[in-house]
C-alpha positions as CSV (number, residue, x, y, z in Angstrom):
1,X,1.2,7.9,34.5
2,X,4.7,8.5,32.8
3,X,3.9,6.9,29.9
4,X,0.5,9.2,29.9
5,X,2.5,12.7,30.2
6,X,4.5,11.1,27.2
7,X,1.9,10.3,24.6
8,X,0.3,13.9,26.0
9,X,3.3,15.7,25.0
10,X,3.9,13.8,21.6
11,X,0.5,14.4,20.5
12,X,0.9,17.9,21.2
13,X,4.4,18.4,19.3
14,X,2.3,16.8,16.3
15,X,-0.3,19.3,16.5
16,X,3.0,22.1,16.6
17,X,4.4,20.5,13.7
18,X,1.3,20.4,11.7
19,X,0.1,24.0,12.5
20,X,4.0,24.8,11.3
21,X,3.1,22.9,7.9
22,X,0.0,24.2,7.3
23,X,1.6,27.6,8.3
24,X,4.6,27.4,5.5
25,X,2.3,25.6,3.0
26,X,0.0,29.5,3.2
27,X,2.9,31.8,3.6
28,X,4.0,33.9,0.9
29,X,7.2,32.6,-1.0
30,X,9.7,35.3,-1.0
31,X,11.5,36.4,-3.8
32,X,15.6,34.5,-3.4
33,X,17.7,35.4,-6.4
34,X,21.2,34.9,-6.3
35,X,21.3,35.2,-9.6
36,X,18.4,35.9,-12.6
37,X,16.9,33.9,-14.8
38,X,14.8,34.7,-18.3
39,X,11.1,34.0,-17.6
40,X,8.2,35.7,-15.4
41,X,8.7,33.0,-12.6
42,X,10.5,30.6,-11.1
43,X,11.3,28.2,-8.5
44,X,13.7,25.8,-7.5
45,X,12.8,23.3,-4.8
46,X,14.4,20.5,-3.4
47,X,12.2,17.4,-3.4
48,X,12.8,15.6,-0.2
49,X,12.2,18.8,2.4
50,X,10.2,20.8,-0.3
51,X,13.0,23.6,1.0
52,X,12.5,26.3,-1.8
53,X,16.0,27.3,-2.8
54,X,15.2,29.7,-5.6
55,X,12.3,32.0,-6.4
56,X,11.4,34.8,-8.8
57,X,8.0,35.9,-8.3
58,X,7.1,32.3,-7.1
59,X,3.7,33.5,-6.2
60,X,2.2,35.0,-9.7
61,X,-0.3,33.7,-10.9
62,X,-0.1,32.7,-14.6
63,X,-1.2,30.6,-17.2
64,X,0.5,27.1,-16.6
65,X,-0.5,25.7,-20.6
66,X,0.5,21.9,-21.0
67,X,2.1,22.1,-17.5
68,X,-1.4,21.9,-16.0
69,X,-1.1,17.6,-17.1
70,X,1.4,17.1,-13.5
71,X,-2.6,17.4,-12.2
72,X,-4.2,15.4,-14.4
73,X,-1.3,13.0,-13.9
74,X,-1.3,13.0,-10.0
75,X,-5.2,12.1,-10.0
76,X,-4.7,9.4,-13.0
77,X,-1.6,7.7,-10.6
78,X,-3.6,8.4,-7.0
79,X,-6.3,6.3,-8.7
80,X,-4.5,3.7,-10.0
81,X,-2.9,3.6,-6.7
82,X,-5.8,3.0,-5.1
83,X,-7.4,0.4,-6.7
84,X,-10.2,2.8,-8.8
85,X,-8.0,2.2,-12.0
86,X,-5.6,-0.2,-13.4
87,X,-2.5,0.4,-15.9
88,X,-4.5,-2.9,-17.2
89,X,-8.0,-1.3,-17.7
90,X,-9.1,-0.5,-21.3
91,X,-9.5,3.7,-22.3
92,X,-12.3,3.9,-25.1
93,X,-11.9,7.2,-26.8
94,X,-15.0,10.0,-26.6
95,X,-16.2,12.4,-29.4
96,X,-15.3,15.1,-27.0
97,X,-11.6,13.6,-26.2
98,X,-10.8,12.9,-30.1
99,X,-11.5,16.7,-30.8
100,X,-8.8,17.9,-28.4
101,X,-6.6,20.2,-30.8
102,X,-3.4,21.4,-30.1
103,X,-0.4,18.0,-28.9
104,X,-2.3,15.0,-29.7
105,X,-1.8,11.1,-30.8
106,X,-4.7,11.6,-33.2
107,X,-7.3,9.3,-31.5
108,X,-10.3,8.3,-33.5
109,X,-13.9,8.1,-31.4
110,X,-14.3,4.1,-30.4
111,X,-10.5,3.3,-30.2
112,X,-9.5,1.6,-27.2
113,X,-6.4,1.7,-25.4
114,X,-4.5,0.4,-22.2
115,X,-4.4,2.8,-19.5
116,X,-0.7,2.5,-19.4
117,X,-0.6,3.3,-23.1
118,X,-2.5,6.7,-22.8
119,X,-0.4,7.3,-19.7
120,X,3.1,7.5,-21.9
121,X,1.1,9.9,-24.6
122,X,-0.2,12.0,-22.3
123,X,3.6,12.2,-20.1
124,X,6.3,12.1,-22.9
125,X,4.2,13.5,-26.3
126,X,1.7,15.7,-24.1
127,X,-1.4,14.1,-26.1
128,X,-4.2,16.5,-24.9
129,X,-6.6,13.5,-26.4
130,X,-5.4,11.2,-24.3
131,X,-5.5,13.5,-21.4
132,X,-9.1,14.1,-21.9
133,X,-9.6,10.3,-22.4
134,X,-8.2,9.4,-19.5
135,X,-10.1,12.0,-17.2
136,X,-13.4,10.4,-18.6
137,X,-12.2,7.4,-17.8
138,X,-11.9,8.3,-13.9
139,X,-14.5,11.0,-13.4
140,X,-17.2,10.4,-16.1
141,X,-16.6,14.0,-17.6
142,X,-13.6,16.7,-18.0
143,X,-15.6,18.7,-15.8
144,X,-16.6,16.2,-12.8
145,X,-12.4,15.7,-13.3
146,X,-11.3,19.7,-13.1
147,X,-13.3,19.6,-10.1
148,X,-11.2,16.9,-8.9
149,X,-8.1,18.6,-9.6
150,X,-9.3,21.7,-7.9
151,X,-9.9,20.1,-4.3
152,X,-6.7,18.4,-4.5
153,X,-4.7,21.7,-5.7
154,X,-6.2,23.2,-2.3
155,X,-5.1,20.0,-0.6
156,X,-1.4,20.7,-1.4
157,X,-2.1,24.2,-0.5
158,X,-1.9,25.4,-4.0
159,X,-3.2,28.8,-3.2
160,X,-2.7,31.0,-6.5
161,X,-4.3,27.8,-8.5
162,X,-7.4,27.3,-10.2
163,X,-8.1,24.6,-13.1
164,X,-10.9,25.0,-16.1
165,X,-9.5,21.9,-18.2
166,X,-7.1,19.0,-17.6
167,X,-4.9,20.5,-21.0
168,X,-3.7,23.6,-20.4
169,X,-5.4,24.4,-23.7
170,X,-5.8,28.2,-23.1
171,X,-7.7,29.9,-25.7
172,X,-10.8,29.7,-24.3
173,X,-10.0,30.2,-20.9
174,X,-10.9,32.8,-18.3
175,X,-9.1,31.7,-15.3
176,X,-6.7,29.0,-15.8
177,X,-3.7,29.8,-13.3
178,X,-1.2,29.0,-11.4
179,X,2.0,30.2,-10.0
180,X,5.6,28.5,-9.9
181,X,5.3,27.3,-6.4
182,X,2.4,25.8,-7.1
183,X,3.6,23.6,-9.7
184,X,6.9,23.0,-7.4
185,X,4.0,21.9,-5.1
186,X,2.3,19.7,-7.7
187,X,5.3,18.2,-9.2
188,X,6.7,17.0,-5.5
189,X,3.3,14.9,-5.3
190,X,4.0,13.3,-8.4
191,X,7.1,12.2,-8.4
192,X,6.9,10.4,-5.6
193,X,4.6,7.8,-7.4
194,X,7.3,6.2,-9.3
195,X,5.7,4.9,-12.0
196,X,5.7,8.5,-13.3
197,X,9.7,9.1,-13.2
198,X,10.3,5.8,-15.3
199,X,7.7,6.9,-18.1
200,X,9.0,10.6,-18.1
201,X,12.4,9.4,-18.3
202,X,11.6,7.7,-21.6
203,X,13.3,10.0,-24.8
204,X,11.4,8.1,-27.4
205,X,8.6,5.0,-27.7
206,X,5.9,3.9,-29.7
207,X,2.1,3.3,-29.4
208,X,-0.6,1.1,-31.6
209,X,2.1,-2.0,-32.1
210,X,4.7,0.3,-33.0
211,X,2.7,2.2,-35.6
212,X,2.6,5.5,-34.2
213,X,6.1,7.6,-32.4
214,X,5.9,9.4,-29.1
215,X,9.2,12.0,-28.8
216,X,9.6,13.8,-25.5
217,X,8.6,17.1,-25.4
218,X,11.4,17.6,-22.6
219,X,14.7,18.0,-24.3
220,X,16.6,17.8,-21.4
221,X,15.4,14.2,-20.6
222,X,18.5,14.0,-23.2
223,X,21.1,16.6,-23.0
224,X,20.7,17.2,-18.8
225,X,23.0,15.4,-16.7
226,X,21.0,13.4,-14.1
227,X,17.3,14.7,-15.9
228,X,14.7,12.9,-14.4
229,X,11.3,14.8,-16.0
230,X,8.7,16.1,-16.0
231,X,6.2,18.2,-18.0
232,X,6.8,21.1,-20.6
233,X,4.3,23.3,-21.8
234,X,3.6,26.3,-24.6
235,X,0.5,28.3,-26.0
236,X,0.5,32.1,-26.9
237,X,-1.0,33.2,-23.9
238,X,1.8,30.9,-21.3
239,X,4.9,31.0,-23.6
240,X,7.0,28.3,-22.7
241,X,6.5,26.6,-18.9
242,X,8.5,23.7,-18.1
243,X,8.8,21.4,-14.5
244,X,11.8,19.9,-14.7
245,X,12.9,17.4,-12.4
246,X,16.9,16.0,-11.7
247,X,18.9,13.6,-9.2
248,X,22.6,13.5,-8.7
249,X,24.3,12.6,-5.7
250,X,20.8,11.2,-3.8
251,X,19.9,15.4,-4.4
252,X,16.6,15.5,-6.4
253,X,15.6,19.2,-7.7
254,X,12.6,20.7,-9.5
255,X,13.1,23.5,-11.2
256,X,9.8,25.3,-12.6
257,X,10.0,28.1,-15.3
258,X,6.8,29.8,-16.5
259,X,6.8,32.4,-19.0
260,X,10.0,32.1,-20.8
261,X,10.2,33.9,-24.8
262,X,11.0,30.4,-26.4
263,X,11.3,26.9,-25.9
264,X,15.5,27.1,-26.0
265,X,15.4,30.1,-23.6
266,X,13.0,28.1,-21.3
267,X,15.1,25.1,-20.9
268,X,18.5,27.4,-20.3
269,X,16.9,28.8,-17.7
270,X,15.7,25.5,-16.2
271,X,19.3,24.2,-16.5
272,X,20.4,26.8,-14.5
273,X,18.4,26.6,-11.7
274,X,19.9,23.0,-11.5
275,X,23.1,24.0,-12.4
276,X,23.0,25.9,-9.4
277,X,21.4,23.8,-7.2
278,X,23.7,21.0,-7.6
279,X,26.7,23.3,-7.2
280,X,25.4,24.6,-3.8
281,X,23.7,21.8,-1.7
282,X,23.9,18.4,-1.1
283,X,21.9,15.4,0.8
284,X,22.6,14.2,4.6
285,X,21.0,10.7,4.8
286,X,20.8,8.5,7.6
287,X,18.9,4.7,6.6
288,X,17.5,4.6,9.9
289,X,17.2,1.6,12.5
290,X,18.7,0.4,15.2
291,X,19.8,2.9,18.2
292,X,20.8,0.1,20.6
293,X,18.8,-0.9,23.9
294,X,18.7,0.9,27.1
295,X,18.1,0.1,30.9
296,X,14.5,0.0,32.0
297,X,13.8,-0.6,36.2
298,X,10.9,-2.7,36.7
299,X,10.3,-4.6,33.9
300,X,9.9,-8.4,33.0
301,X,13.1,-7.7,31.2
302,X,15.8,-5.3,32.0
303,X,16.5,-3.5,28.6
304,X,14.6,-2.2,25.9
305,X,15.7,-1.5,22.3
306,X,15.2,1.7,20.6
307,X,15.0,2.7,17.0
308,X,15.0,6.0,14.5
309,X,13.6,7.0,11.6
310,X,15.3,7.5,8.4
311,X,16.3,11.0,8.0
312,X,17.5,13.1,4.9
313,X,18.0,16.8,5.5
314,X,19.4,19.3,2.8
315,X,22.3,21.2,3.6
316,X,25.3,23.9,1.6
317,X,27.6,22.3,0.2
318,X,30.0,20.9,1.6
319,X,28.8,21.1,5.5
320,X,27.8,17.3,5.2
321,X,31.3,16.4,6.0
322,X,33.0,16.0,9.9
323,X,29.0,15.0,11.0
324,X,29.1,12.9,13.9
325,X,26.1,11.5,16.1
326,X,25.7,11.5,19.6
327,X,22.7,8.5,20.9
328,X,21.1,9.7,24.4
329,X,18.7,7.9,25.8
330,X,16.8,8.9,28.7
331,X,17.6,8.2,32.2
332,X,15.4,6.3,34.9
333,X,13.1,4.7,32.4
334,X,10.3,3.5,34.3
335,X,8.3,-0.1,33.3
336,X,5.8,0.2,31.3
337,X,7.2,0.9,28.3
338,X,4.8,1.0,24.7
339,X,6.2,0.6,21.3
340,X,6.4,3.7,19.4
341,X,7.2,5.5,23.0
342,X,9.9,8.1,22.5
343,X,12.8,7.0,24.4
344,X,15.4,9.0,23.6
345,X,16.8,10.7,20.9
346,X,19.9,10.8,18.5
347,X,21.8,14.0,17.8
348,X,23.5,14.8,14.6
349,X,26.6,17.7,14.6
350,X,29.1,19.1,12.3
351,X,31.9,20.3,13.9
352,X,30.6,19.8,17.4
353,X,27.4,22.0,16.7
354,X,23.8,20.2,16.5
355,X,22.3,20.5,13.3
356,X,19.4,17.9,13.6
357,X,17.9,16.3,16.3
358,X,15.6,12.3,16.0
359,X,13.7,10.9,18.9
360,X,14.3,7.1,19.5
361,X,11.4,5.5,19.7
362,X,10.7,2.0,21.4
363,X,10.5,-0.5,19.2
364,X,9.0,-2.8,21.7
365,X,6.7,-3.5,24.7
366,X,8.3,-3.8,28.0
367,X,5.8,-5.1,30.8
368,X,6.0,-4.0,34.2
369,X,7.5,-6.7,36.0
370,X,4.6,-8.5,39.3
371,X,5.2,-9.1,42.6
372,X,5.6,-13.0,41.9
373,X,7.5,-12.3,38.9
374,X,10.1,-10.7,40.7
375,X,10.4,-12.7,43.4
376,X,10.8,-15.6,40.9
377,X,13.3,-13.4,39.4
378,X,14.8,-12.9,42.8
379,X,14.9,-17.0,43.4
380,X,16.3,-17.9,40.0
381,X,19.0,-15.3,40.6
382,X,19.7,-16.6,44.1
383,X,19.6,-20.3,42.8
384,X,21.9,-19.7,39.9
385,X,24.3,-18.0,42.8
């Protein structure tokens, strides 16, 4: 019955926690400006919580231009992920997906490239070509694709977001928005397939054998301490966009500007944001694992050991030092005991005040112990004696 009442009341603080998510994910995003930055919007998020740390008119909706490929990305690497497409597979160019104008690796109708190939055109030269190629590729058409790309942007809870194209190419748009958030939202996805970080970290490569150059269209890939990505974009309508994404110190920021005057204003502003961010917060991480073993009263043993989660919380500068941890495991823990039962927990303080609390969980089963188990028990103790 114990363990019952347990699972009961983890199942319901899951439900709490995912209500909270769901909650935060719908909620406005207030303005924070400590400071002001040159462009319409803007957002600075940290990538492990998703903590927003910076916002100017997060919530506006505007066009995104080539920023709008962090989509087209995420889909391409969910489906390579699962199986649907390979880095391997061949890409054979359309009509349609040769005529893209505007950034482009000038591919003919008929040529054929490796999926990984197209993938670097479309992430460091912004190839709207290849873009288009590659959507074929997974949905059949751009526009069985931009349907795709809307149900996942409401997925991520990308409210002030709706696709037309898999570009950004905005000249024939009438609806092709987004907001800052939204892009902080998009951007978090995608960097955590990591595939994407080590092409978008790349400042120069070639395609076709070496015949044709791909530059970066992120200039801080370069010049940026610790610049990690991601995606730039520009057309008349968006002015210069850009998600940029950085790690120093285990702290990985994305900093999203939309609506800056120029492309050199644009990335100043970006800088910044993580100029600031690094100067004011910092990463507590815990690996996880062992918590030890504790005393369990009717079991076919007498202990059971407990374990916790990796944990990486953000916090101002400087507060991650003086942290201590305090492991407390309940009392009177009854046989049965299930793996994955919470046991415990683990307390973290700075300064003797609790910042962040982990359950322990039992990292294995503990039988309750039979009436001839225990009396064998009983005789081996009193034979030993």
């Amino acid at each position: 019955m114990n363990s019952v009442i347990k699972s009961t009341a983890a199942l319901i603080l899951v439900a709490v926690l995912i209500f909270l998510c769901t909650f935060s994910l719908n909620a406005e995003v207030p303005d924070k400006m400590p400071f002001t930055v040159n462009a319409q919007s803007a957002v600075l998020m940290d990538y492990n919580t998703g903590t927003v740390l910076y916002a100017k008119n997060a919530d506006k909706a505007l066009p995104p231009a080539s920023v709008t490929k962090v989509m087209t990305l995420l889909l391409i690497m969910e489906a390579v992920d699962s199986g649907a497409l390979s880095l391997n597979d061949t890409v054979s160019v359309s009509e349609y997906a040769a005529s893209m104008g505007g950034s482009q690796v000038y591919l003919e109708p008929g040529e054929s490239m490796p999926v990984e190939e197209m993938l670097k055109c479309v992430i460091i030269a912004s190839a709207n070509d290849a873009a288009v190629a590659l959507a074929e590729k997974v949905a059949g058409s751009e526009e069985a694709f931009v349907a795709k790309m809307n149900d996942r942007a409401a997925e991520l809870g990308m409210n002030n977001t709706h696709f037309e194209n898999v570009t950004g190419l905005d000249d024939d748009t009438v609806n092709h928005l987004t907001s800052a958030y939204d892009i902080a939202l998009m951007s978090r996805a995608l960097i955590g397939h990591e595939k994407i970080l080590e092409y978008s970290g790349i400042w120069m490569d070639t395609i076709r054998d070496g015949a044709f150059g791909l530059t970066n269209t992120n200039r801080l890939i370069r010049f940026y301490d610790g610049a990690t990505g991601l995606k730039t974009g520009s057309t008349s309508k968006a002015k210069f966009c850009i998600s940029a994404t950085a790690k120093r110190e285990g702290l990985h920021l994305i900093a999203v500007i939309m609506g800056s005057d120029t492309r050199d204003i644009r990335n100043e502003a970006a800088k910044t944001l993580l100029d600031w961010g690094f100067a004011n917060y910092s990463v507590f991480e815990t690996p996880g694992g062992s918590a030890g073993e504790t005393t369990v009263i009717g079991g076919v043993k007498n202990s059971c050991s407990g374990e916790v989660a990796p944990l990486s919380m953000l916090l101002e500068k400087g507060k991650n030092k003086n942290i201590t941890t305090e492991v407390l495991f309940e009392s009177d823990i009854q046989a049965p005991v299930c793996a994955g039962e919470t046991i415990g927990k683990v307390r973290y303080l700075q300064n003797g005040e609790i910042f962040a609390e982990q359950p322990i969980i039992a990292a294995e089963n503990v039988e309750k112990i039979s009436f001839f188990g225990l009396l064998a028990k009983m005789l081996g103790i009193y034979l030993i004696k």
